[in-house]
LOFI-674820 format. One record per residue (C-alpha): x, z, y; chain; residue in one letter. Coordinates in nm, 2 decimals, always signed. Layout:
% residues N
<r c1="X" c3="Z" c2="Y" mol="A" type="A"/>
...
This chain:
% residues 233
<r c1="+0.59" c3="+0.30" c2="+1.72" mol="A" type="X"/>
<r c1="+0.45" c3="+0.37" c2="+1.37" mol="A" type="X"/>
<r c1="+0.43" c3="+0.08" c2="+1.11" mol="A" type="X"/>
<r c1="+0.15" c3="+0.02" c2="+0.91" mol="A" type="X"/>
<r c1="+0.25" c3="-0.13" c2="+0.63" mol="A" type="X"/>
<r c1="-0.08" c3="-0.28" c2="+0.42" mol="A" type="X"/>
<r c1="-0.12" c3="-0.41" c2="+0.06" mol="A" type="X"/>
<r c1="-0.44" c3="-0.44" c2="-0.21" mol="A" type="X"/>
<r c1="-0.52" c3="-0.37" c2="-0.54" mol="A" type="X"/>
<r c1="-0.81" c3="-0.47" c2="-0.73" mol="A" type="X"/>
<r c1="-0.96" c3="-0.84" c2="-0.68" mol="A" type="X"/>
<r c1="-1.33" c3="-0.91" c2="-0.49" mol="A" type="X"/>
<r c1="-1.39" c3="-1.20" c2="-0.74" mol="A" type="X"/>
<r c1="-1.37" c3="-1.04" c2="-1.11" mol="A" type="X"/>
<r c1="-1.65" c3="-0.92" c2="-1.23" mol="A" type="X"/>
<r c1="-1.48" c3="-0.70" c2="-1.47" mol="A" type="X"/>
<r c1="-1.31" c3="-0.46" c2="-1.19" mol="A" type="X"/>
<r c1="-1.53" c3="-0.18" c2="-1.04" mol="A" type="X"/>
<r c1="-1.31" c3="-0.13" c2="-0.74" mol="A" type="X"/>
<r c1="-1.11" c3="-0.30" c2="-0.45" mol="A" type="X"/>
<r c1="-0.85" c3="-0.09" c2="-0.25" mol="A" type="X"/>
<r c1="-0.66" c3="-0.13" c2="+0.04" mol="A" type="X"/>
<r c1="-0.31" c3="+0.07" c2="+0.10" mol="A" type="X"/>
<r c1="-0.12" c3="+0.14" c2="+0.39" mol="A" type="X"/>
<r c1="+0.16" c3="+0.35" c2="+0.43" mol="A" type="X"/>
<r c1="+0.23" c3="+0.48" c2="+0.85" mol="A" type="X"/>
<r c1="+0.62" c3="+0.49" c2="+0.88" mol="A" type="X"/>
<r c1="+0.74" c3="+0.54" c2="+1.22" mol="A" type="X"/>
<r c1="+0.96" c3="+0.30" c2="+1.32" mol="A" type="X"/>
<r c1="+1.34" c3="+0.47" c2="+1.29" mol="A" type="X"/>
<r c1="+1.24" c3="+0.60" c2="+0.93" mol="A" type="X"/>
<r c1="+1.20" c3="+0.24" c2="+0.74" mol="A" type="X"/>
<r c1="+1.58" c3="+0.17" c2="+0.71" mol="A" type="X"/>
<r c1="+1.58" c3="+0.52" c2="+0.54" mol="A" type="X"/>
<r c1="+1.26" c3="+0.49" c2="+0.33" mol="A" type="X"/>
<r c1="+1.42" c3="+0.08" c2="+0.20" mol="A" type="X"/>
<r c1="+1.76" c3="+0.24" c2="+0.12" mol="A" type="X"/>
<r c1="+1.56" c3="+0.47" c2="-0.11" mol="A" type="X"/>
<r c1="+1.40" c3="+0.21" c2="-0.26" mol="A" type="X"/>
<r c1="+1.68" c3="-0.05" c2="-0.32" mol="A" type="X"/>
<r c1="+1.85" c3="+0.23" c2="-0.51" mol="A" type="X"/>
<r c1="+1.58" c3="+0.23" c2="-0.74" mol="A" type="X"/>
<r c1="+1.56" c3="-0.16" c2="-0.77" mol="A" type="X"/>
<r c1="+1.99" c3="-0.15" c2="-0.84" mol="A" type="X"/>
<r c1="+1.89" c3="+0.05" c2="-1.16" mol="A" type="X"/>
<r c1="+1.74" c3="-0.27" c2="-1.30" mol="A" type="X"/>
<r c1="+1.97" c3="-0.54" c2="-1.07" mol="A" type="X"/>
<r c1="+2.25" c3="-0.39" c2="-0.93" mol="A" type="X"/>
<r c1="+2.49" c3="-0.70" c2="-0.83" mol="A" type="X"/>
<r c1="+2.15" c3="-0.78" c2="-0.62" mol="A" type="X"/>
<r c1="+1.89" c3="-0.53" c2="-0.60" mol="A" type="X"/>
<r c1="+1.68" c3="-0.77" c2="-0.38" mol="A" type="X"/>
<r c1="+1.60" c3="-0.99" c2="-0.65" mol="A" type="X"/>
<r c1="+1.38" c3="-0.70" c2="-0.80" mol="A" type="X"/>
<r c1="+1.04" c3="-0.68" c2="-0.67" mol="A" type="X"/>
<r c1="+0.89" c3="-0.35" c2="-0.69" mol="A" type="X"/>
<r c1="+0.52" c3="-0.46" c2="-0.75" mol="A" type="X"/>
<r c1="+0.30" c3="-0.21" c2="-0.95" mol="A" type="X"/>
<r c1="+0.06" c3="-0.41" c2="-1.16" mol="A" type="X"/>
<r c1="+0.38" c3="-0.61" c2="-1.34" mol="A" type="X"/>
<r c1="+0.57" c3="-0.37" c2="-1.38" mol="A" type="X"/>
<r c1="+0.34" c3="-0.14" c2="-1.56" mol="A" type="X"/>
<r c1="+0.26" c3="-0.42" c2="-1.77" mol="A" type="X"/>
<r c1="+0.56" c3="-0.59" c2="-1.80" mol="A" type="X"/>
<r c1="+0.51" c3="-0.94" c2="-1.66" mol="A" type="X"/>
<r c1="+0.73" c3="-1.20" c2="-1.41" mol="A" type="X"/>
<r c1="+1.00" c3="-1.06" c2="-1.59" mol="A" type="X"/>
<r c1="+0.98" c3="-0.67" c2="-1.60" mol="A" type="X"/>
<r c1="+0.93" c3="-0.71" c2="-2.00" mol="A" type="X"/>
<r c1="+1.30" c3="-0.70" c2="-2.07" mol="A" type="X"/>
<r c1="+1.33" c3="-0.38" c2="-1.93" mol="A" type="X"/>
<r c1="+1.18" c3="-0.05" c2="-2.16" mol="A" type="X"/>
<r c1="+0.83" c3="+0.06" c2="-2.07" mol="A" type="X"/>
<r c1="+0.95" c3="+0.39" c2="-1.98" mol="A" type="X"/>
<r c1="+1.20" c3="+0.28" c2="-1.79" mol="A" type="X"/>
<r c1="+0.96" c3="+0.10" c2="-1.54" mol="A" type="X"/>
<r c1="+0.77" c3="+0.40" c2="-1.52" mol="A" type="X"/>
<r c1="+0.98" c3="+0.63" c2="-1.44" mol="A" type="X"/>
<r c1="+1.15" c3="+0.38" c2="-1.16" mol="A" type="X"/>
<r c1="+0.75" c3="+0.38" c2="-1.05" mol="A" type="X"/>
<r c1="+0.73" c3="+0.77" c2="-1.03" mol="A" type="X"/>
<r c1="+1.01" c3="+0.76" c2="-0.81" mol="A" type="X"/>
<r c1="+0.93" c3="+0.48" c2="-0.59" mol="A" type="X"/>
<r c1="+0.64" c3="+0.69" c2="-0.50" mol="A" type="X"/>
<r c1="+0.84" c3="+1.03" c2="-0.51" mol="A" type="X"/>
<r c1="+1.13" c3="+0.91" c2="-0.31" mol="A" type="X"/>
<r c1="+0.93" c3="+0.68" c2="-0.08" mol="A" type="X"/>
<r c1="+0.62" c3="+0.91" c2="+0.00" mol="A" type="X"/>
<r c1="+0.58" c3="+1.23" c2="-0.12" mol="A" type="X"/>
<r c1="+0.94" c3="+1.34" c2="-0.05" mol="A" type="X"/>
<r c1="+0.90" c3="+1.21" c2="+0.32" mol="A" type="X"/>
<r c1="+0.54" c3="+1.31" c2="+0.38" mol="A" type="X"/>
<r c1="+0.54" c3="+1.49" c2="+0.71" mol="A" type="X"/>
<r c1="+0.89" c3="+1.34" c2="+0.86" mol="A" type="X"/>
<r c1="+0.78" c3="+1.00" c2="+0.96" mol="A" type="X"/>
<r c1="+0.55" c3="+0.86" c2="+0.66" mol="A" type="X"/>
<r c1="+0.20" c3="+0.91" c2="+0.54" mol="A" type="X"/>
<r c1="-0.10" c3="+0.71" c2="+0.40" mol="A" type="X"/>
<r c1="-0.42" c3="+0.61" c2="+0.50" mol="A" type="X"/>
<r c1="-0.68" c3="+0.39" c2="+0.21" mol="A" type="X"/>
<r c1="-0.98" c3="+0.26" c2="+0.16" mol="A" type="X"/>
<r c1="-1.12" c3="+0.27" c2="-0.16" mol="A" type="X"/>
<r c1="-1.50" c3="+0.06" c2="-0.21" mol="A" type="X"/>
<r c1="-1.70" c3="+0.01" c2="-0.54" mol="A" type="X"/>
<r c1="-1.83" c3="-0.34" c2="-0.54" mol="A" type="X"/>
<r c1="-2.14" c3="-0.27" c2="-0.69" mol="A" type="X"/>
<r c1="-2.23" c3="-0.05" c2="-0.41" mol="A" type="X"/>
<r c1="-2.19" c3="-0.29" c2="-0.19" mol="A" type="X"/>
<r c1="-2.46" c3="-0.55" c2="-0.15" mol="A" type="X"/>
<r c1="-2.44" c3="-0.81" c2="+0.08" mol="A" type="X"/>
<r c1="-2.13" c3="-0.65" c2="+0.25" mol="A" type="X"/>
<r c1="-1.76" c3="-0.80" c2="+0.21" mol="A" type="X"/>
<r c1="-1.55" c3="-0.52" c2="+0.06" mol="A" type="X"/>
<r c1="-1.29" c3="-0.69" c2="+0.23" mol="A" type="X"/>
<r c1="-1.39" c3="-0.64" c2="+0.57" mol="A" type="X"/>
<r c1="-1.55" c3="-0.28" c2="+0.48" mol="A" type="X"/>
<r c1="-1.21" c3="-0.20" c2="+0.35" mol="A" type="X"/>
<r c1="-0.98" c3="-0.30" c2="+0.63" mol="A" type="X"/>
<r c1="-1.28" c3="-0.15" c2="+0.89" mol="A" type="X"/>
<r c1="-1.19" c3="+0.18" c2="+0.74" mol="A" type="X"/>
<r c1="-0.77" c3="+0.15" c2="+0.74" mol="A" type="X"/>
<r c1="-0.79" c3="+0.03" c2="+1.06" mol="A" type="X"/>
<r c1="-0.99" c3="+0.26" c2="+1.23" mol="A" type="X"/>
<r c1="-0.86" c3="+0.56" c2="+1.08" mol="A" type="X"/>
<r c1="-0.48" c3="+0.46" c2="+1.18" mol="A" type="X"/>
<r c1="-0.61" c3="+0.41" c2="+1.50" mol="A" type="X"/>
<r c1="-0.79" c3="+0.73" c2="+1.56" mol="A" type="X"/>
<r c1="-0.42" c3="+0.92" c2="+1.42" mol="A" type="X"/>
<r c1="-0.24" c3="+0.72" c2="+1.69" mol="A" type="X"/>
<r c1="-0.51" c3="+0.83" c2="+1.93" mol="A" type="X"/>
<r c1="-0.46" c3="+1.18" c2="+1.79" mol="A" type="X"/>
<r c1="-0.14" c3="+1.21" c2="+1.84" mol="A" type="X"/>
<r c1="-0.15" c3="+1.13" c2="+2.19" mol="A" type="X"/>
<r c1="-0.48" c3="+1.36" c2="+2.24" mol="A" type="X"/>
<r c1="-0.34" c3="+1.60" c2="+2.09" mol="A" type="X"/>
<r c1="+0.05" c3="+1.62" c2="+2.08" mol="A" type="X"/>
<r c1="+0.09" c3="+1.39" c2="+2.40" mol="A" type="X"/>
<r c1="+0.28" c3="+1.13" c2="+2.19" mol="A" type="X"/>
<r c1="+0.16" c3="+0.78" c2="+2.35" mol="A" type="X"/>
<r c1="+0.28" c3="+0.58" c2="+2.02" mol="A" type="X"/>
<r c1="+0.13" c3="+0.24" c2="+1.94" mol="A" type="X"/>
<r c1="+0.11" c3="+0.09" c2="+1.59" mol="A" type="X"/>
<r c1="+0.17" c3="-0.24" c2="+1.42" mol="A" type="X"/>
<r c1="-0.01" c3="-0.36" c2="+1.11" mol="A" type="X"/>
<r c1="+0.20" c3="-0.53" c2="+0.85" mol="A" type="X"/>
<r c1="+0.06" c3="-0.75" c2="+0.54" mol="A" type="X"/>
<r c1="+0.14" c3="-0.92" c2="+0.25" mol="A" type="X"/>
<r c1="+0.06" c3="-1.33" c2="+0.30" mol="A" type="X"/>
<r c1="-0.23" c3="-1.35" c2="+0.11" mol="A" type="X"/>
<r c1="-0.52" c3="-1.58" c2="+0.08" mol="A" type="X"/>
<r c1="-0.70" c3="-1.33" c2="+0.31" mol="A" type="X"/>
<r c1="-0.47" c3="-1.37" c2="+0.62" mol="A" type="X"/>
<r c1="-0.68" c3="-1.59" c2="+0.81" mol="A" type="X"/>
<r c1="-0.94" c3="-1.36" c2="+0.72" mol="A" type="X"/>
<r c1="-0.78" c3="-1.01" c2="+0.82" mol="A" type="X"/>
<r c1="-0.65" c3="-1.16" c2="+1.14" mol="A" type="X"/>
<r c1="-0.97" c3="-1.22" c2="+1.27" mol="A" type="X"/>
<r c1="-1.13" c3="-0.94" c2="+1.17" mol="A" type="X"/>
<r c1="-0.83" c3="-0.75" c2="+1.38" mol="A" type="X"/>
<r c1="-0.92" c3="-0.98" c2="+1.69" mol="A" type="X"/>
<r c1="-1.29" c3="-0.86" c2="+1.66" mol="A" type="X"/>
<r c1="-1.25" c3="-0.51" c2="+1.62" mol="A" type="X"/>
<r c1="-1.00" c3="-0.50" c2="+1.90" mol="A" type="X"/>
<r c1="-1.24" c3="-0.72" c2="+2.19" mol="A" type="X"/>
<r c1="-1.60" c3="-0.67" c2="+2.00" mol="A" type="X"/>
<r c1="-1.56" c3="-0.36" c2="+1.84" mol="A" type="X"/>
<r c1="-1.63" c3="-0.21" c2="+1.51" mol="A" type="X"/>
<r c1="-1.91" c3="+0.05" c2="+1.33" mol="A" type="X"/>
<r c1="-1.71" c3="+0.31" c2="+1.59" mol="A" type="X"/>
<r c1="-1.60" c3="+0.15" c2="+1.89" mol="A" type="X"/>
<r c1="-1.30" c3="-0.09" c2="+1.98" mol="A" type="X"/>
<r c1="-0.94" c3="-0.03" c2="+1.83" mol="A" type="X"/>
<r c1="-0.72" c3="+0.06" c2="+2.12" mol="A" type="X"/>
<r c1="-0.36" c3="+0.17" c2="+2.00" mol="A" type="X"/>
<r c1="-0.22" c3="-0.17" c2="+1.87" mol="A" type="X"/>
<r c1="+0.06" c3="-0.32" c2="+2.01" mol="A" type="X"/>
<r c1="-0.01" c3="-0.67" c2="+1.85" mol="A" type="X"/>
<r c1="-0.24" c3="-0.85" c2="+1.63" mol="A" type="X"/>
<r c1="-0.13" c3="-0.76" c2="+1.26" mol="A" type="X"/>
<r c1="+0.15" c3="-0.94" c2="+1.11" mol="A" type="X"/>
<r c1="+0.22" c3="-1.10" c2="+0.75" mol="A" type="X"/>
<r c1="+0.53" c3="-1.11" c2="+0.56" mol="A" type="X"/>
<r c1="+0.64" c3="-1.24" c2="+0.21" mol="A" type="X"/>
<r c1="+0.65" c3="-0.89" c2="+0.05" mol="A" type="X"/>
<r c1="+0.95" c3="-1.04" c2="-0.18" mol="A" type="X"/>
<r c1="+1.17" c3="-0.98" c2="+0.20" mol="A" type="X"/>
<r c1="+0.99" c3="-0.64" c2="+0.24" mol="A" type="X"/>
<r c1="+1.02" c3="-0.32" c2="+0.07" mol="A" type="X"/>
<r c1="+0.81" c3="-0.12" c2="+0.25" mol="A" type="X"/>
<r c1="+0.54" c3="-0.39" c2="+0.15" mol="A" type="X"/>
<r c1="+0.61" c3="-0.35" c2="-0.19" mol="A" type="X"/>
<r c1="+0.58" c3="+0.06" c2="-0.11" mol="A" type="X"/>
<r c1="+0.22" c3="-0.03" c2="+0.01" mol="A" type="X"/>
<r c1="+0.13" c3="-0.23" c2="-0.31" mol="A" type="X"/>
<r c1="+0.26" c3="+0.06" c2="-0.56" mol="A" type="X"/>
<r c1="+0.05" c3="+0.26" c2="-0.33" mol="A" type="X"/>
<r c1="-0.26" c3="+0.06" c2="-0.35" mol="A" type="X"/>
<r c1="-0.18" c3="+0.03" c2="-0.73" mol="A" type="X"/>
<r c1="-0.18" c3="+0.38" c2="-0.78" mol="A" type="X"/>
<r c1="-0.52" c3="+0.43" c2="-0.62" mol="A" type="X"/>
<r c1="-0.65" c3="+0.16" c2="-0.85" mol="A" type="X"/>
<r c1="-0.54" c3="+0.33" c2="-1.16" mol="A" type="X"/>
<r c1="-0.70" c3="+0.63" c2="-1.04" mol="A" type="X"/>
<r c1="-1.04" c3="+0.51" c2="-1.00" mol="A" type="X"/>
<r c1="-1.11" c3="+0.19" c2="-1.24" mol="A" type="X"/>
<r c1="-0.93" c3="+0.35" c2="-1.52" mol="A" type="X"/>
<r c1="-0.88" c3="+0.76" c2="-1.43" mol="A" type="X"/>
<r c1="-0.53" c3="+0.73" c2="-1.48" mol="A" type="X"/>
<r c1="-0.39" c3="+0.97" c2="-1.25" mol="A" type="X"/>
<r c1="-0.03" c3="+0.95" c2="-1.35" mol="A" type="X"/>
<r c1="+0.07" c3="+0.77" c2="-1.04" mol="A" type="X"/>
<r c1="-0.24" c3="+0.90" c2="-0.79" mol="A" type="X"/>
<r c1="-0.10" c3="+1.28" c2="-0.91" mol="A" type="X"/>
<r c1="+0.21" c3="+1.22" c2="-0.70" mol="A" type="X"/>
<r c1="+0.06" c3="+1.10" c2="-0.36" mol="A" type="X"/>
<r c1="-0.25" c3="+1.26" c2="-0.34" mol="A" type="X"/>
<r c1="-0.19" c3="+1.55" c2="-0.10" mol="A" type="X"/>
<r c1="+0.03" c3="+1.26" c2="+0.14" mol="A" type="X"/>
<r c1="-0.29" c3="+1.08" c2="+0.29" mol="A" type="X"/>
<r c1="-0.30" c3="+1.17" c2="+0.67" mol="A" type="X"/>
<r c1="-0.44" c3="+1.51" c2="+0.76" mol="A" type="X"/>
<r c1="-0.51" c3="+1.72" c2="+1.05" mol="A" type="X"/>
<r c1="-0.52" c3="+2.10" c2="+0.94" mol="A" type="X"/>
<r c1="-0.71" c3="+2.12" c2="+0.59" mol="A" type="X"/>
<r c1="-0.94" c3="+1.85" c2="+0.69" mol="A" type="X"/>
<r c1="-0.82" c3="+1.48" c2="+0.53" mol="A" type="X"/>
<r c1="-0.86" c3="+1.19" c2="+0.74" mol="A" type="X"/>
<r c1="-0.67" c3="+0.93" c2="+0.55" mol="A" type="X"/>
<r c1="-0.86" c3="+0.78" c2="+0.24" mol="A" type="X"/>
<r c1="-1.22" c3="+0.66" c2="+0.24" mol="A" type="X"/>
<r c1="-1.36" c3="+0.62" c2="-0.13" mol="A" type="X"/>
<r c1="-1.70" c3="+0.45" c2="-0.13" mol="A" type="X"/>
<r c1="-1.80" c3="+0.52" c2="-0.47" mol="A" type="X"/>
């Protein structure tokens, strides 16, 4: 089974953002103890008699907030490059890889980004697990995972309707259940997902590609031809 583990970045409501992302990062089921251990490491650097009391979570620790700020800027940074080295780019290709949806608001009139958003992740995960059965005879399902947020209601209905009523392309048909939320505090691939989603963000509402630099070539592909990440500009 691969995971899809699913975060945002960006907020539908604020006027003064351009863009609203959704992450997810595909890990196949007997790589995420692998992929956390990689991850804790990097949290012992700032807690190490409990590394889970360190949340990696992009936007505060970029700018230092919900407690990040007694640690060095360049510290946090460079803990960032690496959650994003370590967690993606090193194991693109042996288990893990990305899929995103990124939407411009303004180019979206009287159409939830939202829904537009998670539309796109959830049919293009679907059409990789498809793929790989198609293709490479590999009958894997998949299992969305969330953050709670105040959009769970929201996102598990939308899953319910794309998998009975269908979407723009069809009916999703590779799920093994309904997606599933989890306080991303207990979850570290979660918090992979939003430094994921945060990186994306970066990139397009403020062309900082510091963060995008090191994942961009680890959205899912087929060949030379990306499949991965939808940007509706």
């Amino acid at each position: 089974m691969h995971l899809l583990y699913i975060d945002e970045s960006g907020s539908v409501a604020d006027p003064n953002q351009h863009f609203f992302v959704l992450a997810g990062v595909s890990v196949f089921e007997r790589k995420t103890h692998w992929v956390e251990q990689k991850l804790n490491s990097i949290a012992a650097q700032f807690n190490p008699s409990d590394p889970w009391d360190i949340e990696l979570h992009g936007s505060p620790m970029r700018s230092g907030r919900d407690g990040w700020k007694q640690h060095k800027l360049s510290d946090r940074l460079q803990a960032m490059d690496a959650i994003l080295q370590q967690g993606v780019a090193d194991e693109f290709g042996a288990g893990v890889r990305l899929f995103g949806a990124v939407v411009n608001k303004a180019n979206l009139a009287g159409i939830d980004p939202v829904e537009h958003a998670f539309e796109q992740l959830t049919s293009r995960f679907d059409l990789f697990l498809k793929r790989l059965y198609s293709k490479h005879n590999d009958p894997q399902r998949g299992l969305m995972l969330l953050d709670k947020s105040s959009t769970e209601q929201r996102i598990q209905n939308l899953a319910r309707e794309f998998k009975y009523r269908g979407h723009s392309w069809g009916t999703t048909k590779n799920y093994a259940e309904v997606p599933v939320f989890l306080d991303s505090k207990a979850s570290r691939l979660i918090q992979l997902a939003d430094m994921v989603a945060f990186a994306l963000f970066r990139f397009y509402e403020h062309n900082d590609d510091r963060f995008y630099n090191i994942i961009k070539g680890c959205f899912d592909r087929e060949g030379d031809v990306e499949h991965g990440l939808y940007v509706r500009g």
